[in-house]
C-alpha positions as CSV (number, residue, x, y, z in Angstrom):
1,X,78.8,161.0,64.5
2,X,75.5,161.3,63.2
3,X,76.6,162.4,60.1
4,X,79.0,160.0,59.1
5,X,77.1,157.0,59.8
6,X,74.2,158.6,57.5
7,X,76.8,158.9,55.3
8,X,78.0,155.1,55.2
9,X,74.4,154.3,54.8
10,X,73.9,156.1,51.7
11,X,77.1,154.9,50.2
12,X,76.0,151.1,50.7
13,X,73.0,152.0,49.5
14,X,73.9,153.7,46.4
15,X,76.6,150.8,45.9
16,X,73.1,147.9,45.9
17,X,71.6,150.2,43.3
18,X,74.6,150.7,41.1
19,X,74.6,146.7,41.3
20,X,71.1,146.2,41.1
21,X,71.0,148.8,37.6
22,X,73.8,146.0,36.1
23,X,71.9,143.4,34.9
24,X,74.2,141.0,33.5
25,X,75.6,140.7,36.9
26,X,72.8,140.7,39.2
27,X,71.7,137.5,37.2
28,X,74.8,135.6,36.9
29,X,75.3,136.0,41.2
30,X,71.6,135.2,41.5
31,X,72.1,131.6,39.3
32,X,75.7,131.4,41.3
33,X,73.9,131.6,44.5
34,X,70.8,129.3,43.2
35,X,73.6,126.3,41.9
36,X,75.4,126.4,45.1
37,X,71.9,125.9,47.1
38,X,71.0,123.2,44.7
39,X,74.6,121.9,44.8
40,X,74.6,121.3,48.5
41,X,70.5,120.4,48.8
42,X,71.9,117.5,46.0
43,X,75.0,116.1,48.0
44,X,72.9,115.7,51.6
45,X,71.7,112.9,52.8
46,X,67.7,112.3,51.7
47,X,65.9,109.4,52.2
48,X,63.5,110.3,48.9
49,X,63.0,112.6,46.3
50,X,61.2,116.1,46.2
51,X,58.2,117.0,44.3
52,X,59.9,119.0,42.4
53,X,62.6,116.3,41.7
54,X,59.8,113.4,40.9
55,X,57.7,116.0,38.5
56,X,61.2,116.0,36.3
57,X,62.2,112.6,36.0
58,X,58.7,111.7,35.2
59,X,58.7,114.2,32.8
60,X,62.3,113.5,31.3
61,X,60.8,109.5,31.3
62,X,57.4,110.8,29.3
63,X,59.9,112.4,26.7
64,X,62.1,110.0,26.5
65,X,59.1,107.0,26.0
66,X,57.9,108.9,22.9
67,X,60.9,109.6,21.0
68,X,62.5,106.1,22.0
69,X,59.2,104.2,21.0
70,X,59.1,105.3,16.8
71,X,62.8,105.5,17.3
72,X,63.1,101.9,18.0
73,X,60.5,100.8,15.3
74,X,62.0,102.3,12.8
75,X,65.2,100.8,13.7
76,X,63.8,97.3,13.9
77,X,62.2,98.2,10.3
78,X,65.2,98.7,8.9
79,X,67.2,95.9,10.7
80,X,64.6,93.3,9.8
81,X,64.6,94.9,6.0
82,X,68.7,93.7,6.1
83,X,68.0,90.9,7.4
84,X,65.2,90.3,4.9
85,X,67.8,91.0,2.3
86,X,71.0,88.8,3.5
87,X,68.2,86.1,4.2
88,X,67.2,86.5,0.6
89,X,71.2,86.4,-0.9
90,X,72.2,83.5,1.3
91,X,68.8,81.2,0.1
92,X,69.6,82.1,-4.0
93,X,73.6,81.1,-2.9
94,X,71.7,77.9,-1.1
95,X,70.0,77.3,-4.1
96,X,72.9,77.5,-6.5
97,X,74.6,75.4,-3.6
98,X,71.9,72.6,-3.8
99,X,71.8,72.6,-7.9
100,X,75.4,71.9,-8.0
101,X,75.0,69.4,-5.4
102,X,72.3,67.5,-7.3
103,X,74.3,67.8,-10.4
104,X,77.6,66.1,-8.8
105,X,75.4,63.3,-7.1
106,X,74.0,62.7,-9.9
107,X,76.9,62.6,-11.7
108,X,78.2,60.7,-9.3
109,X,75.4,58.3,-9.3
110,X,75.9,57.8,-13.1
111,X,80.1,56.8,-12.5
112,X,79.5,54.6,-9.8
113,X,76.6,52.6,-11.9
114,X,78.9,52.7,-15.0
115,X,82.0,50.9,-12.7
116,X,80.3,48.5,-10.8
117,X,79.1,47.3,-14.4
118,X,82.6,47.6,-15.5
119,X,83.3,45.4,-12.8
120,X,81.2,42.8,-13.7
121,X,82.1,42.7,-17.0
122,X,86.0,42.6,-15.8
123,X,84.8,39.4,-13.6
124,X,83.0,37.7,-16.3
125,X,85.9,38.2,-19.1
126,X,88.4,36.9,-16.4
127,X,86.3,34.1,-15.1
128,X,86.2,33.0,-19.2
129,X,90.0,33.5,-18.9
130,X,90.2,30.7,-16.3
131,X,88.0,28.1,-18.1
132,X,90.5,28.5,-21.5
133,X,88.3,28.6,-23.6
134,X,89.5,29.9,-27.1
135,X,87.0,32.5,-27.6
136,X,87.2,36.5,-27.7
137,X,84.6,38.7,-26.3
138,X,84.5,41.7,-27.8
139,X,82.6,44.7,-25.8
140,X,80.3,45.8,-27.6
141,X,77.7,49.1,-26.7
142,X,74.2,49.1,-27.0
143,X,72.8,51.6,-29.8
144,X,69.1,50.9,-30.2
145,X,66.6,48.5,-28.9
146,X,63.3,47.3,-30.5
147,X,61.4,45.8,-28.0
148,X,57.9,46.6,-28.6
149,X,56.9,43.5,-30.9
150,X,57.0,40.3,-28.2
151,X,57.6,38.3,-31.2
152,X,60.1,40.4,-33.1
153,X,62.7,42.1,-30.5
154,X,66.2,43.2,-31.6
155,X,69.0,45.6,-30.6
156,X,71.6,47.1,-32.9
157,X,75.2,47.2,-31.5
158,X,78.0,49.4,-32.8
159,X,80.3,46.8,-33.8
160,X,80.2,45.7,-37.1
161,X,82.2,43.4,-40.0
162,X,85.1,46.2,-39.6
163,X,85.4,44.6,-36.1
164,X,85.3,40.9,-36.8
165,X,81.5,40.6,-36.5
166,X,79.7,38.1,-38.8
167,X,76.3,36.6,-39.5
168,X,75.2,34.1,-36.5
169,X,77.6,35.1,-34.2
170,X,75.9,34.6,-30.3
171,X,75.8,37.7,-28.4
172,X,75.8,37.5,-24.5
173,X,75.3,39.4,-21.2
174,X,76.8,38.5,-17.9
175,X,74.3,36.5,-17.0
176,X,74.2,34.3,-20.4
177,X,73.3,34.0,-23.8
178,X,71.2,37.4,-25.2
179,X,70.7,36.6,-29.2
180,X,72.5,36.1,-32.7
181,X,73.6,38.5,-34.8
182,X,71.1,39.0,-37.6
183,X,72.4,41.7,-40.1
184,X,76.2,42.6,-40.4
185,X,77.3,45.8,-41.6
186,X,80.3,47.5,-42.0
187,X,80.4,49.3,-38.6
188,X,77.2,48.1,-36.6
189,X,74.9,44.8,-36.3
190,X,71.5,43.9,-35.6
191,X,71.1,41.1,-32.9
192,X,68.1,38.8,-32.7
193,X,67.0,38.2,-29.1
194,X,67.0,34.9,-28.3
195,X,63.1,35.0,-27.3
196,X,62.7,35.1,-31.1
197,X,64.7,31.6,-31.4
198,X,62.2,29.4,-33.5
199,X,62.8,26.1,-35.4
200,X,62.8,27.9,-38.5
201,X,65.1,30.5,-37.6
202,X,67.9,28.3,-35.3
203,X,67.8,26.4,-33.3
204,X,70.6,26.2,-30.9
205,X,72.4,22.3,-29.5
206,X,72.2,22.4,-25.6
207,X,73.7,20.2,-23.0
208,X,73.6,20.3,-19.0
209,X,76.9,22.0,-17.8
210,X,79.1,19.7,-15.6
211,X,77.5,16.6,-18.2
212,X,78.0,17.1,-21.1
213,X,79.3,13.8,-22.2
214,X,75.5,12.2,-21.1
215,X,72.8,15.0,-21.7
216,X,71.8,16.4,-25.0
217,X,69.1,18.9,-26.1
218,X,67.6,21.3,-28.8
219,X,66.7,24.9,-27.5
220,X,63.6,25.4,-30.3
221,X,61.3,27.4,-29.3
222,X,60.1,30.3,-26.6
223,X,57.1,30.4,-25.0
224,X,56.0,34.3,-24.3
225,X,53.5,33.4,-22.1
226,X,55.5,31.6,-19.6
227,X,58.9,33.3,-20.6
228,X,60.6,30.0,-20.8
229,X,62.8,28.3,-23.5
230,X,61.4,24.6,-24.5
231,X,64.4,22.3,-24.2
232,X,63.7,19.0,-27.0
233,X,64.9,16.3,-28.1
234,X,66.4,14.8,-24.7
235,X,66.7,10.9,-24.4
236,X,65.2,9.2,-22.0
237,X,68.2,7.7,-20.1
238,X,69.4,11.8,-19.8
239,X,70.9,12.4,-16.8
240,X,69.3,16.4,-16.9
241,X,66.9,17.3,-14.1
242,X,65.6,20.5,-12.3
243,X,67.8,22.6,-11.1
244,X,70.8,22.0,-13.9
245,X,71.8,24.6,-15.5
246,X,71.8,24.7,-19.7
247,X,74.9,25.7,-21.8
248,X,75.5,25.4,-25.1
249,X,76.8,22.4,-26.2
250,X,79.2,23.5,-29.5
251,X,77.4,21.5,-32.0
252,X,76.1,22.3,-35.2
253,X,77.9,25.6,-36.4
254,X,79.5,28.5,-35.1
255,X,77.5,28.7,-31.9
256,X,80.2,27.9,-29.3
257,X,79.8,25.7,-26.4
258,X,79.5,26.5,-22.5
259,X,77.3,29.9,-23.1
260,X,74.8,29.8,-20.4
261,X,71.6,29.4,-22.1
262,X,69.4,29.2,-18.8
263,X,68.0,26.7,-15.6
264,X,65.4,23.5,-15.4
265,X,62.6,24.1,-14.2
266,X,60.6,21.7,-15.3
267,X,61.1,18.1,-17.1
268,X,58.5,16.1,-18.6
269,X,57.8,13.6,-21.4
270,X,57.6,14.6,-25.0
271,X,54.2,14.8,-27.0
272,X,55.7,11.7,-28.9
273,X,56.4,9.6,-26.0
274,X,59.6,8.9,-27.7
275,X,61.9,11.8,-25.9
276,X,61.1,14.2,-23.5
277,X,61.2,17.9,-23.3
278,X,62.7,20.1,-20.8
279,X,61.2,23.9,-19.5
280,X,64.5,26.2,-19.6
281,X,64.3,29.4,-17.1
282,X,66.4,31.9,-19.2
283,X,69.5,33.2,-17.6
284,X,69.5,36.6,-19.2
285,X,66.3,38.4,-19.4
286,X,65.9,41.9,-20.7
287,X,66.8,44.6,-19.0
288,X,68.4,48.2,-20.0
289,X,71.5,46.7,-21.8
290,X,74.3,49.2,-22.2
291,X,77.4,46.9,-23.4
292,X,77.1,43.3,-24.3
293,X,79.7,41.0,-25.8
294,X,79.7,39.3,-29.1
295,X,81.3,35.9,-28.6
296,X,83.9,35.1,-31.8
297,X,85.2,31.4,-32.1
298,X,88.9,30.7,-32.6
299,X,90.2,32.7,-36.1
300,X,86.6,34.1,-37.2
301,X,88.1,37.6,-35.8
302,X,91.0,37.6,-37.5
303,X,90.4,36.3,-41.0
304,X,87.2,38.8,-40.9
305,X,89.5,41.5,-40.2
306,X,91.7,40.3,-42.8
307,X,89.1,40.5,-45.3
308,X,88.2,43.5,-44.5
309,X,91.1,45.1,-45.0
């Protein structure tokens, strides 16, 4: 009996050291039998961690905090470098944007300037209409001005004889009379402002509109100073006082009548005593001028162009 349980000893025993001289498998049960302990220590209820468990999630966090920490700056680098870039593309497209925008507006600007003249000058040719008067007004645009000389201001036009024009010929804005024609030629004119009107040049016959059967007057002369036409020649019994406006009366050559020469301001008696004189506001004062009209009188036009053809 002896015997054979020495004998089961010393098979168990040589069976541990067979297992124990096998390496490979000694280790593989000894981390089987380790992960189920840990396995089971894991899944039980624990009100807090080990030591062992707090030493490697600090650890894990330390790690983590310095690779996320360059990780994410160099990540924001590179972000904010894109967004450096896109921010850069979408302010030269802004820019191209704007410059476009400033070139319609102002092109804009430039159309809605040019028709609200037009308009005025469509009111002003259709208001003529409805007084029947038998004149044309012919559009004519502004090439040049020579304003520097006070006492010698003229604009050319680009009309000329081709178009009718001829010497004397009165020249107007909207607002009233702006000078004569000067010098003709065959396709452009030069106009004398009516600030230059002297006696010796022409002087132009004036009445008071709505009288013009009782007032009568001689436009002579401007006075720079004051900018105001002097109004002679008016009879004492003349009906004209401040406030009335001045037109041209028709007499005395091819200056037409009713072209608004300006307003009284100002009445008083003549150097003589004889007459009196009159102080005449102009109604068209200069400004930039882009088309004017030339006034021409019943057949000038038309025999001109005749002639010149």
């Amino acid at each position: 009996m002896i015997k054979v349980t020495k004998r089961y000893y010393d098979e168990k025993v040589l069976t541990l050291f067979k297992l124990l001289g096998n390496k490979r498998l000694f280790i593989l049960m000894l981390g089987l039998i380790l992960f189920i302990a840990l396995m089971g220590f894991s899944l039980g209820s624990r009100g807090k961690l080990t030591w062992a468990e707090k030493f490697v999630h600090d650890t894990s966090s330390f790690v983590q905090q310095l690779f996320y920490r360059p990780t994410a700056a160099v990540s924001a680098f590179f972000e904010n470098v894109s967004n450096l870039s896109e921010t850069y593309e979408e302010n030269e497209r802004l820019k191209v944007a704007n410059a476009h925008y400033i070139r319609d507006k102002a092109e804009y600007n430039r159309v809605k300037a040019d028709n609200e003249r037009y308009k005025k000058l469509l009111e002003f040719t259709e208001h003529q209409k409805a007084q029947n008067r038998p004149y044309e007004y012919r559009i004519a645009q502004v090439t040049g001005l020579n304003v520097a000389d006070p006492f010698n201001q003229s604009l050319n036009i680009n009309l000329g004889s081709k178009n009718g024009v001829q010497k004397g010929m009165p020249v107007i804005a909207v607002e009233g009379v702006v000078g004569i024609i000067s010098h003709v030629s065959e396709f452009s004119s030069s106009v004398q402002l009516l600030t230059n009107i002297d006696e010796k040049s022409r002087a132009i016959a004036v009445t008071v509109q709505g009288k013009e059967n009782k007032s009568f007057g001689m436009i002579e002369s401007y006075d720079h100073s004051n900018n105001t036409f002097l109004m002679t020649r008016i009879e004492e019994n003349d009906p004209l006082e401040e406030g009335d406006v001045i037109v041209s009366s028709g007499l005395g050559g091819k200056f037409p009548a009713g072209l608004i020469i300006g307003k009284v301001i100002k009445r008083q008696v003549g150097d003589i005593g004889l007459t009196h004189t009159a102080t005449i506001e102009p109604a068209a004062t200069y400004q930039d001028w882009r088309e004017l009209f030339v006034v021409i009188p019943p057949n000038t036009g038309n025999s001109s162009q005749e002639n010149g053809q």
